[in-house]
C-alpha positions as CSV (number, residue, x, y, z in Angstrom):
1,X,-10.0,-26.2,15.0
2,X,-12.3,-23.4,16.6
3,X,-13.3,-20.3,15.7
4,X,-12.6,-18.0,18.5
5,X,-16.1,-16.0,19.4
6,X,-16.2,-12.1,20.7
7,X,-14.5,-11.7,22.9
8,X,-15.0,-8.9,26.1
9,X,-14.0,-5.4,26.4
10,X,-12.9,-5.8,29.6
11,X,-10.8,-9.4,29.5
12,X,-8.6,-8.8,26.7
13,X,-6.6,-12.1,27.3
14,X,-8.7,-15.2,28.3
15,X,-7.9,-18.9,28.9
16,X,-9.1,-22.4,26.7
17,X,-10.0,-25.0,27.8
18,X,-11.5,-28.3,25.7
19,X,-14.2,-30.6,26.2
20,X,-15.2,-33.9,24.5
21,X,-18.3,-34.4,26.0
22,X,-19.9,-31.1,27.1
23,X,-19.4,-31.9,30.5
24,X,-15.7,-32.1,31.5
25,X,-13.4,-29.4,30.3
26,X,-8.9,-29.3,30.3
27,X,-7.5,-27.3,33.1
28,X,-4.7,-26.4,30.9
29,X,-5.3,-22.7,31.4
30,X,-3.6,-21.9,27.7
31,X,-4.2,-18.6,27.4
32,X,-5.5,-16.0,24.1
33,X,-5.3,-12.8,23.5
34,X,-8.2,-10.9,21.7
35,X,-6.3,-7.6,20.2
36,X,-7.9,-4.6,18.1
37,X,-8.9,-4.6,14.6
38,X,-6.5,-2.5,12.6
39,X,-8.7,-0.1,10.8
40,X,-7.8,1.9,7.8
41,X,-8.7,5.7,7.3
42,X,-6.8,7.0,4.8
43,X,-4.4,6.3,1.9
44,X,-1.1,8.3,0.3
45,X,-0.8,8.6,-2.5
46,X,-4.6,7.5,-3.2
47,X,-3.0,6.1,-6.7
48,X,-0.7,4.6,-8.2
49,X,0.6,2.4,-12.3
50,X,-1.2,-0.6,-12.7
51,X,2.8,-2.0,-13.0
52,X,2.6,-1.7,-9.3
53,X,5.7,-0.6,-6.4
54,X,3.9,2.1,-5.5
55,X,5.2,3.0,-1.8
56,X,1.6,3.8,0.1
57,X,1.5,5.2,3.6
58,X,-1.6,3.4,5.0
59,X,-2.8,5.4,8.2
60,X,-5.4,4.3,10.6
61,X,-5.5,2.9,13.9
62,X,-4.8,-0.6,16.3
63,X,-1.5,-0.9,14.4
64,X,0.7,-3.4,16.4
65,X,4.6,-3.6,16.1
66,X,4.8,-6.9,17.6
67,X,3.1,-9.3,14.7
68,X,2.9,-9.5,11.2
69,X,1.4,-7.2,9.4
70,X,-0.4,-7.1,5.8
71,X,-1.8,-4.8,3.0
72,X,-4.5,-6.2,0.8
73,X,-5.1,-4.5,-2.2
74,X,-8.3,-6.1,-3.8
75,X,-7.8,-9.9,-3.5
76,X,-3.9,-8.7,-3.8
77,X,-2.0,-9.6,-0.5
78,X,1.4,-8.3,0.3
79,X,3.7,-7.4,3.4
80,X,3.3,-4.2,5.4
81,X,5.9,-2.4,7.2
82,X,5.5,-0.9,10.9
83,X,5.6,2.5,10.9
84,X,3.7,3.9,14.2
85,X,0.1,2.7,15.8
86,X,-1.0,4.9,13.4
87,X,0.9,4.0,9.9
88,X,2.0,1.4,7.8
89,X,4.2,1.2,4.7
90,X,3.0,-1.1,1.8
91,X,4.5,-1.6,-1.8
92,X,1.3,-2.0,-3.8
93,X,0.7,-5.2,-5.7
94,X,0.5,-5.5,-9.8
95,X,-3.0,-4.8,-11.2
96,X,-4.8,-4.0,-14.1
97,X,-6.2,-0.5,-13.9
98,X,-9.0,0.0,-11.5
99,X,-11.1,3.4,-10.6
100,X,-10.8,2.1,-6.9
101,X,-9.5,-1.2,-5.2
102,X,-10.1,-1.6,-1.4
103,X,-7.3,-1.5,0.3
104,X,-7.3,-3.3,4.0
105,X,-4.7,-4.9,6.7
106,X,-4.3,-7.1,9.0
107,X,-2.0,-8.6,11.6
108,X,-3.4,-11.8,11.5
109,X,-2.1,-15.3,10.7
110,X,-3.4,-18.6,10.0
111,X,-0.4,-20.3,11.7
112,X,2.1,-17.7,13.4
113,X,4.3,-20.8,14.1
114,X,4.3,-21.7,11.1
115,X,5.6,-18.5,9.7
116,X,8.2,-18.0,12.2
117,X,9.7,-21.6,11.4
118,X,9.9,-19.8,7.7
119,X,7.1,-22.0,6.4
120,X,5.8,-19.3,4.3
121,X,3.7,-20.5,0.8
122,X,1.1,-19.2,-1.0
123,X,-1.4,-21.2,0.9
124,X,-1.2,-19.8,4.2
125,X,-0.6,-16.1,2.5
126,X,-3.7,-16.6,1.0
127,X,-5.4,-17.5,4.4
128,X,-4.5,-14.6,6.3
129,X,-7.5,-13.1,7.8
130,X,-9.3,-10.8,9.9
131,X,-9.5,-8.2,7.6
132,X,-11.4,-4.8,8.2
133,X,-13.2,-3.4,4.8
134,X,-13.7,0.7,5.8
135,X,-14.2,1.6,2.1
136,X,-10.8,3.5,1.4
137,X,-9.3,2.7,-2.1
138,X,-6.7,3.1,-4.2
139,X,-6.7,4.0,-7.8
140,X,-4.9,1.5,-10.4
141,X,-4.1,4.1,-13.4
142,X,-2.9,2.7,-16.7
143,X,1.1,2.8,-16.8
144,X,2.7,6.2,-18.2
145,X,5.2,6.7,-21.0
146,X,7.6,8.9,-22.3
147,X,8.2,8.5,-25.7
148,X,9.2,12.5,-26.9
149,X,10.9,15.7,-26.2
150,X,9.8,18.5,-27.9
151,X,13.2,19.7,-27.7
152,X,16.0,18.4,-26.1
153,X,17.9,21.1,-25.2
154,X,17.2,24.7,-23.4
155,X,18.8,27.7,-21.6
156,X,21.2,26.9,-18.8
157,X,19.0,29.3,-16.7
158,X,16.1,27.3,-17.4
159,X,12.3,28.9,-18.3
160,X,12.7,26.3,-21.2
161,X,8.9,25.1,-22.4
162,X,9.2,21.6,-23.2
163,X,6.3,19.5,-24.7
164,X,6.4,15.8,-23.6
165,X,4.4,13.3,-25.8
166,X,3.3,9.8,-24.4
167,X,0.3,8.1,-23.2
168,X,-1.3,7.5,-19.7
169,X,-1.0,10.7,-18.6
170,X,-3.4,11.9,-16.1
171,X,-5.2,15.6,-15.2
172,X,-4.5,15.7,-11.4
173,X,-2.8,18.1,-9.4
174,X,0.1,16.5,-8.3
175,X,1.2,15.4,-12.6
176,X,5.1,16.5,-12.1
177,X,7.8,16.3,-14.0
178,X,11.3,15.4,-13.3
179,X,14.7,17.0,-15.2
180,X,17.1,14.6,-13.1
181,X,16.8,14.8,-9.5
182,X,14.7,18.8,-10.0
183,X,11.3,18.7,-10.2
184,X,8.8,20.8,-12.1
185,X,5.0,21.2,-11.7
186,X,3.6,19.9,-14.8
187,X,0.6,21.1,-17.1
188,X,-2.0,18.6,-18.9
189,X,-3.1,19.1,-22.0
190,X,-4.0,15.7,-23.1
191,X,-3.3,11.8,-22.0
192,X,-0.4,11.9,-24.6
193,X,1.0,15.2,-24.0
194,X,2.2,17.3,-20.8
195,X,4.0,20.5,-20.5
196,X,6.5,21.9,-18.4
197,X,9.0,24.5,-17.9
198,X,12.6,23.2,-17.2
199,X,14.3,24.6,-14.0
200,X,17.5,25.9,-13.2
201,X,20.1,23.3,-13.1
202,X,23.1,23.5,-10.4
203,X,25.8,23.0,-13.5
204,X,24.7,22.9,-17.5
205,X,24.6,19.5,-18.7
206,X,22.5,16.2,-19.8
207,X,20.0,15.1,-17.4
208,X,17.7,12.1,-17.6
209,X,13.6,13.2,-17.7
């Protein structure tokens, strides 16, 4: 096992040899490639529940559609989908609330044959490396709830005010709420109570919120 040094700007793929003695080396010409750190910029949405399944658009550069790639959300490792050279898809991980995990990927494996004969474990999920820390994060909150309805019915029109009453809730700008698939901007009062204004349905009847 060797740990594969820096390797030039200008000879992106170079070949290995071995030698047992200092002196004689294989002729094998095996060839490496050296590829580009994927780097993160930027995060959305910059948070997420602690329960986790949050879809996050990581965007950044050196993103490769030929390998594997991963999202690592503090110590928390999990699969990224391609998206461009410039974005990936990741579902973030469980965990507990946090003001800001680093969030990093990769497209490095400890054993690419491995993988591909579908000899995936824990152990060599754990070992993926070559990660790039840039200092983006992403924001664990504590899980919301809906427990209440101030009312559960209003005008067919909508302008209805309706108080909801819960716990988790959050004073940021995008705090929305949902009246089946219709959305409303929502207004904090407190982290157990939210208001919003009901919209106009297409045809009167129950919806979920």
């Amino acid at each position: 096992e060797c740990i594969a040094p820096p390797g030039p700007r200008s000879l992106p793929q170079v070949s290995v040899e071995v030698t047992t003695n200092g002196v004689d080396w294989t002729v094998d010409d095996v060839l490496f490639t050296y590829t580009a750190k994927a780097i993160v910029y930027s995060v959305f949405p910059v948070s997420g529940p602690a329960r986790g399944s949050t879809s996050v658009t990581v965007r950044g550069v050196n993103f490769r559609e030929d390998t594997h790639k991963w999202c690592k959300f503090g110590g928390e490792v999990v699969e990224a989908t391609f998206l461009s050279d410039q974005e990936l898809e990741c579902r973030s991980p469980p965990h507990a609330a946090h003001p800001g995990v680093l969030v990093e990927v990769t497209d490095l494996l400890p054993d690419e044959d491995e993988w591909e004969s579908g000899q995936r474990n824990e152990a060599n999920i754990d070992a993926v490396t070559g990660y790039v820390a840039t200092g983006v994060t992403f924001r664990y909150a504590e899980d919301v709830q809906l427990v209440s309805l101030s009312r559960t019915k209003g005008s067919d029109v909508g302008g209805s005010v309706v108080t909801l009453t819960g716990s988790g809730f959050e004073d940021l700008p995008t705090i929305t709420c949902a009246f089946g698939d219709m959305t409303v901007p929502a207004t904090f009062e407190t982290s157990e109570r939210i208001v919003c204004v009901t919209p106009t349905p297409d045809t009167p009847g129950f919806v979920a919120v």
